[in-house]
N, CA, C and O atoms as a DFTB+ gen file, in Angstrom:
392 C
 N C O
     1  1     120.176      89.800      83.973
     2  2     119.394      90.367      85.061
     3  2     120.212      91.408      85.810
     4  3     121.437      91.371      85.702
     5  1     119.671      92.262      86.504
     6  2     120.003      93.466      87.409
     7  2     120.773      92.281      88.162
     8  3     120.747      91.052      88.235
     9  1     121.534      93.471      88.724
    10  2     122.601      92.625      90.195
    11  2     121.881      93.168      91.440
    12  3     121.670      94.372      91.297
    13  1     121.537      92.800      92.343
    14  2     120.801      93.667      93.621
    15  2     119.739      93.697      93.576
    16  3     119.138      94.553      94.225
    17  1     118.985      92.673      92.704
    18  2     117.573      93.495      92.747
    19  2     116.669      92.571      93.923
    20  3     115.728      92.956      94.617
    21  1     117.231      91.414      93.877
    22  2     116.442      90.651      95.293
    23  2     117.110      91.237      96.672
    24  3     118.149      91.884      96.807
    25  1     116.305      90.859      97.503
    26  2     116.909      91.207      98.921
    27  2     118.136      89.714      99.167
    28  3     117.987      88.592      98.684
    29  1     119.025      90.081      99.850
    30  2     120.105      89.686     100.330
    31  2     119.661      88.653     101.855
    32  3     120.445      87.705     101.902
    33  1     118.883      88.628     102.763
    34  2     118.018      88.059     103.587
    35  2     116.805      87.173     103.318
    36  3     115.827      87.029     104.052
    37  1     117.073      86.532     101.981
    38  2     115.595      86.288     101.509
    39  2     115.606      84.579     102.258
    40  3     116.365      83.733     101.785
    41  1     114.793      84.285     103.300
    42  2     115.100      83.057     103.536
    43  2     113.521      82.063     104.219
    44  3     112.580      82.783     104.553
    45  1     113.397      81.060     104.324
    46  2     112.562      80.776     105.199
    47  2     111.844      81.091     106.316
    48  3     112.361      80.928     107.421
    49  1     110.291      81.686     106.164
    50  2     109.787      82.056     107.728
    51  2     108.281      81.373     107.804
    52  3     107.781      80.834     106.817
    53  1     107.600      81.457     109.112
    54  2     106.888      81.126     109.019
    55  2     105.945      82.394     108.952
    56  3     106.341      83.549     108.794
    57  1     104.676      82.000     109.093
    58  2     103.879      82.902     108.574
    59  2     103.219      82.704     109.592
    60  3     102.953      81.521     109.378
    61  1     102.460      83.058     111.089
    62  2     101.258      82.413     112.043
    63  2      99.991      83.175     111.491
    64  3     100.166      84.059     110.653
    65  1      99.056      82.945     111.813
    66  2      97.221      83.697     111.721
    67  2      97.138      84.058     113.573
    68  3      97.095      83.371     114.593
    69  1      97.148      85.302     113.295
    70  2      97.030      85.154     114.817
    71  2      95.557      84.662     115.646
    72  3      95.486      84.212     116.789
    73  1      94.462      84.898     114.703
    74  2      93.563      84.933     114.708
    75  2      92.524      83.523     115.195
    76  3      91.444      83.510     115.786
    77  1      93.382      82.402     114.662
    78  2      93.086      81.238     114.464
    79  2      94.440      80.197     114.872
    80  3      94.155      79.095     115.341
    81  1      96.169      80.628     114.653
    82  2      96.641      79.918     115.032
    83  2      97.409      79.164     114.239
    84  3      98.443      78.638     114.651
    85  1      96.768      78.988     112.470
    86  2      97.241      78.283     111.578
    87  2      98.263      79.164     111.144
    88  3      98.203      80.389     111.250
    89  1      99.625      78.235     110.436
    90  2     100.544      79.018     110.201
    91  2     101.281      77.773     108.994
    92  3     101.550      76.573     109.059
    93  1     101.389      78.763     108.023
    94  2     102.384      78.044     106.902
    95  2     104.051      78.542     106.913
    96  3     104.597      79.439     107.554
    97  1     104.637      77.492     105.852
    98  2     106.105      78.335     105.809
    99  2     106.169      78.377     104.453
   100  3     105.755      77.592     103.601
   101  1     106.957      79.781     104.355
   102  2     107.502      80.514     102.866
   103  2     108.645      81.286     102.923
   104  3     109.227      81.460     103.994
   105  1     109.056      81.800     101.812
   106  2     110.006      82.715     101.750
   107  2     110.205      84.129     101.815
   108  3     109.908      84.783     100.816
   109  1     110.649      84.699     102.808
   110  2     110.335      86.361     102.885
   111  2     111.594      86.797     103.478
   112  3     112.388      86.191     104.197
   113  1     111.600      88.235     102.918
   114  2     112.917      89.017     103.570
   115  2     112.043      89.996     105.055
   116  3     112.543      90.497     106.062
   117  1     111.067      89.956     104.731
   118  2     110.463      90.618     106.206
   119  2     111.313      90.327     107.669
   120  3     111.424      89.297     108.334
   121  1     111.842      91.662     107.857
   122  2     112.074      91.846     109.619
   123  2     111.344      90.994     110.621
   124  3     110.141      90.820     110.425
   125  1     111.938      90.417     111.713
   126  2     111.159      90.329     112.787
   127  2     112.297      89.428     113.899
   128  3     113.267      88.702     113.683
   129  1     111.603      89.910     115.157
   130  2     112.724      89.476     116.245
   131  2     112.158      87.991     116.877
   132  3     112.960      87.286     117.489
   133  1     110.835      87.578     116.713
   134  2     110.600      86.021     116.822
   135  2     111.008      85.205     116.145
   136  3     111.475      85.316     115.011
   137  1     110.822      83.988     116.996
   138  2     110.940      82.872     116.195
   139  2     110.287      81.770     116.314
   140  3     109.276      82.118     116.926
   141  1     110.210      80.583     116.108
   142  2     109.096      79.028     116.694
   143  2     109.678      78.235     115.749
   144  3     110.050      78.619     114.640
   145  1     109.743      77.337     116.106
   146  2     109.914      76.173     115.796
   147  2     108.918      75.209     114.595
   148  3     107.726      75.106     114.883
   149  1     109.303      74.669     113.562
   150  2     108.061      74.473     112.319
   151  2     108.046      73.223     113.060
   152  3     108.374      73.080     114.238
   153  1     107.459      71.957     111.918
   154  2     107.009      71.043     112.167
   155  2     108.215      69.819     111.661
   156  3     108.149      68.618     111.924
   157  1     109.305      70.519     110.869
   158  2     110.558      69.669     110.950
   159  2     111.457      70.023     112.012
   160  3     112.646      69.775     111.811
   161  1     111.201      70.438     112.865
   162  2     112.170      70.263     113.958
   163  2     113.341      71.809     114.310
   164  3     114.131      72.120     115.201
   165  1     112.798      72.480     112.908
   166  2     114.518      73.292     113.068
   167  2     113.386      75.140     113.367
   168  3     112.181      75.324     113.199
   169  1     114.314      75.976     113.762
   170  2     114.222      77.309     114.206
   171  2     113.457      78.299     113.126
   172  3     114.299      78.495     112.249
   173  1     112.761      78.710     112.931
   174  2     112.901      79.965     111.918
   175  2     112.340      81.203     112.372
   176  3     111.577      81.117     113.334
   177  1     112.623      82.692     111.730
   178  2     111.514      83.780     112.366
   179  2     110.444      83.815     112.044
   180  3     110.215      83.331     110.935
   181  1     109.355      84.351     112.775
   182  2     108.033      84.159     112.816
   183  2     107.512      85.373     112.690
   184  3     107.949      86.253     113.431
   185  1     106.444      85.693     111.705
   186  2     105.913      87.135     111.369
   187  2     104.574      86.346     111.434
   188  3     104.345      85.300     110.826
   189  1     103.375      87.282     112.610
   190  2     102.335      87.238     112.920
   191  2     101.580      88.105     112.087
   192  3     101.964      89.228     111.758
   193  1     100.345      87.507     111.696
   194  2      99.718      87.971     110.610
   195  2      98.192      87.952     111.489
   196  3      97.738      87.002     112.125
   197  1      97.485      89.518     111.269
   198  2      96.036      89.742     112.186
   199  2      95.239      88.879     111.419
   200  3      94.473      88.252     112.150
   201  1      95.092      88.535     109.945
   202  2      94.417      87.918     108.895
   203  2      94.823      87.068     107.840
   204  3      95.699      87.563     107.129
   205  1      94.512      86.138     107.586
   206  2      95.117      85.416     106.051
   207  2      94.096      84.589     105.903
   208  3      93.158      84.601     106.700
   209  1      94.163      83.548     104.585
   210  2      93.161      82.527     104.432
   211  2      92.338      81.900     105.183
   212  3      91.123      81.702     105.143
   213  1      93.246      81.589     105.938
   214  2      93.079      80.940     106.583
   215  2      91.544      81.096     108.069
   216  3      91.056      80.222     108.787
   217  1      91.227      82.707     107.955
   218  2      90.624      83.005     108.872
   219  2      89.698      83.725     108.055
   220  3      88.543      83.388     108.316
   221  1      89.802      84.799     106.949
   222  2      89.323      85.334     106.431
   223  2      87.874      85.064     106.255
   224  3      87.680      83.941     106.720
   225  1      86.907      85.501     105.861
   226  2      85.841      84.966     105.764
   227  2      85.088      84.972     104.423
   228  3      83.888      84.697     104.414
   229  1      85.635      85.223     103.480
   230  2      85.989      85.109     102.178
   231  2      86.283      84.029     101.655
   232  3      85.558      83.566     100.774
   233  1      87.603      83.272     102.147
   234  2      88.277      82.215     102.012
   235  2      87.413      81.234     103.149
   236  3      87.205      80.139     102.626
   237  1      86.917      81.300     104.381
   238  2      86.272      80.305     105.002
   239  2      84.518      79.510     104.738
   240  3      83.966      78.521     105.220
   241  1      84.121      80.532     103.762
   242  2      82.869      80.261     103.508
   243  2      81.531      80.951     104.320
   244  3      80.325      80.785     104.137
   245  1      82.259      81.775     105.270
   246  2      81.249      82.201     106.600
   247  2      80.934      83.922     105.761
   248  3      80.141      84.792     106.121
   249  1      81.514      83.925     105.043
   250  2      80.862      85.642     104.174
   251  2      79.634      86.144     104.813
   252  3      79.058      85.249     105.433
   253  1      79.207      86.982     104.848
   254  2      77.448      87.696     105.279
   255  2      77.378      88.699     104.298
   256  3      78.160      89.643     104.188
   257  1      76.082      88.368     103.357
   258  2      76.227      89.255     102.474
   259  2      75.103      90.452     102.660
   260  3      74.075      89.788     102.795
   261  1      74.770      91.651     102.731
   262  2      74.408      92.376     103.474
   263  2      73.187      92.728     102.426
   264  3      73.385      92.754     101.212
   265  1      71.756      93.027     103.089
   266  2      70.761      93.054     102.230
   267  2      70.916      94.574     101.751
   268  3      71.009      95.659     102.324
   269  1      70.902      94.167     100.541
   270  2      71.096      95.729      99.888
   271  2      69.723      96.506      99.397
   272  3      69.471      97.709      99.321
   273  1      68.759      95.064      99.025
   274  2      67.197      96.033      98.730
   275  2      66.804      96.645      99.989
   276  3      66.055      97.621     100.025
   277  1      67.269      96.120     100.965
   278  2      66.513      96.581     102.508
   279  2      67.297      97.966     102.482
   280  3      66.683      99.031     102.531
   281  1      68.669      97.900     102.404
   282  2      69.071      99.086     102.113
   283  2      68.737     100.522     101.215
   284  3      68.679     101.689     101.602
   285  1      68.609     100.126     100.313
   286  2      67.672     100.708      99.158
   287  2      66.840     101.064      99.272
   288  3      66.758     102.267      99.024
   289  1      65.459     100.285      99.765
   290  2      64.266     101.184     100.156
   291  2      64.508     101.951     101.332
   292  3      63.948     103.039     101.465
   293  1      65.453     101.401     102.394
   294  2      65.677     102.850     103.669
   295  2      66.273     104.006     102.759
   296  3      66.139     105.191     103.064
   297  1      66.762     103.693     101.925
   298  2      67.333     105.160     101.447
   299  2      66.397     106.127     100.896
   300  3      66.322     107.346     101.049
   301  1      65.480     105.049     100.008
   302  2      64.149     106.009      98.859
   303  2      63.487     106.354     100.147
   304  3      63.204     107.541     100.312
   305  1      63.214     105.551     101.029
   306  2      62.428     106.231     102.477
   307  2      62.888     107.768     102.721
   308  3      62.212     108.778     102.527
   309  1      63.999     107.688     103.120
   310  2      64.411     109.308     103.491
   311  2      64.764     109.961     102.300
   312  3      65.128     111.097     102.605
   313  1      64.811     109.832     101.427
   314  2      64.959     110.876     100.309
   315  2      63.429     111.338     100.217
   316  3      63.002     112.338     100.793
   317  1      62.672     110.500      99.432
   318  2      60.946     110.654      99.743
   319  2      61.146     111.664     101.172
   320  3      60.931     112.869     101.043
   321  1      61.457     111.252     102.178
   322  2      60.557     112.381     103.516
   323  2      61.416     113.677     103.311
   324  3      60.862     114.773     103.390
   325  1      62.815     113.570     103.037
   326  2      63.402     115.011     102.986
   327  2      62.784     115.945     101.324
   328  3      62.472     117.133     101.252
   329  1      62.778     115.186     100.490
   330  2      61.727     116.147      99.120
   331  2      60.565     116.495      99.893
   332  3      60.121     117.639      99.792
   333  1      60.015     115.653     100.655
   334  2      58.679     116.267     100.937
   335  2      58.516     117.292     101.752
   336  3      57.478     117.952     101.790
   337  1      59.811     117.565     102.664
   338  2      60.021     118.720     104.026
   339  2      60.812     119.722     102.810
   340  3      60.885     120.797     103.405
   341  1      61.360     119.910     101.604
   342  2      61.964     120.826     101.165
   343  2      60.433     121.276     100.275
   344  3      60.189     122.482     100.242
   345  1      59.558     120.434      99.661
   346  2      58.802     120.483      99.163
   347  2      57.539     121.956     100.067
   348  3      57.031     122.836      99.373
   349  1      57.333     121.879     101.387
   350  2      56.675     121.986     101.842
   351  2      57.254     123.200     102.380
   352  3      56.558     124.214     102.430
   353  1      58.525     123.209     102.813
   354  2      59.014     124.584     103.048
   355  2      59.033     125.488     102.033
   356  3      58.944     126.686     102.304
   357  1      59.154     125.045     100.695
   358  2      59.039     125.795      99.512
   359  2      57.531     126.590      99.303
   360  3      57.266     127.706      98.854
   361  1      56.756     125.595      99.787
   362  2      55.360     126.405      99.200
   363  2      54.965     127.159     100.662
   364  3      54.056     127.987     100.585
   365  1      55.727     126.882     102.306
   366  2      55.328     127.648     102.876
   367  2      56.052     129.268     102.504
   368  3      55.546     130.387     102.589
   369  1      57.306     128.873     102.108
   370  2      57.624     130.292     101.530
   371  2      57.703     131.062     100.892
   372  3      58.356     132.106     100.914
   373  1      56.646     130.394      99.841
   374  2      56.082     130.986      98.356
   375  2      54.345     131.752      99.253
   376  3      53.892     132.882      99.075
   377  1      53.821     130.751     100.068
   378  2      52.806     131.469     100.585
   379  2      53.306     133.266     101.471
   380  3      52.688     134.307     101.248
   381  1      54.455     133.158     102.373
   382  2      54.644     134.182     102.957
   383  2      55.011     135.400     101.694
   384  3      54.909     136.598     101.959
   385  1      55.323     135.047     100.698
   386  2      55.691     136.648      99.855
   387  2      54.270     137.172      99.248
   388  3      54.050     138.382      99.193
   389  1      53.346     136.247      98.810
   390  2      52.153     136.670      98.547
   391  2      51.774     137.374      99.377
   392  3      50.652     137.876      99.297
């Protein structure tokens, strides 16, 4: 193997959700000037996370899946009314050269 190729800092941190609060521990060389206390008793740094599983809504089951036929016909809606205003300007300006 390469010599150097891991980081030199690679150690225990926790991970928080800021979102929710839940927080696991793993291994990361990630920066950071916090720290908290885990659930065995001892120190580690703490990198706050806006999102993870834990909150996600993907991973929680709370997904909203967004109606896409409703979408779809609003779209054929305005395509339909704008053909019909290009439609109509066309034959008013086929009438003015006659």
């Amino acid at each position: 193997m390469k010599s150097s190729t891991h980081p030199e800092n690679y150690r225990p941190v926790i991970f928080r959700d800021s979102a929710n609060g839940q927080a696991f521990l793993s291994r990361s060389s990630a920066r950071t000037s916090l720290t908290a206390k885990w659930e065995d008793g001892k120190e580690y740094p703490l990198i706050l996370m806006g999102i993870s599983a834990f909150s996600h809504p993907f991973y929680t089951g709370q997904q909203t899946f967004v109606d896409t036929a409703g979408r779809v016909d609003k779209f054929q809606q305005r395509l339909a009314k704008t053909q019909a205003a290009q439609a109509a300007l066309a034959a008013k300006t086929t009438a003015k050269k006659k």
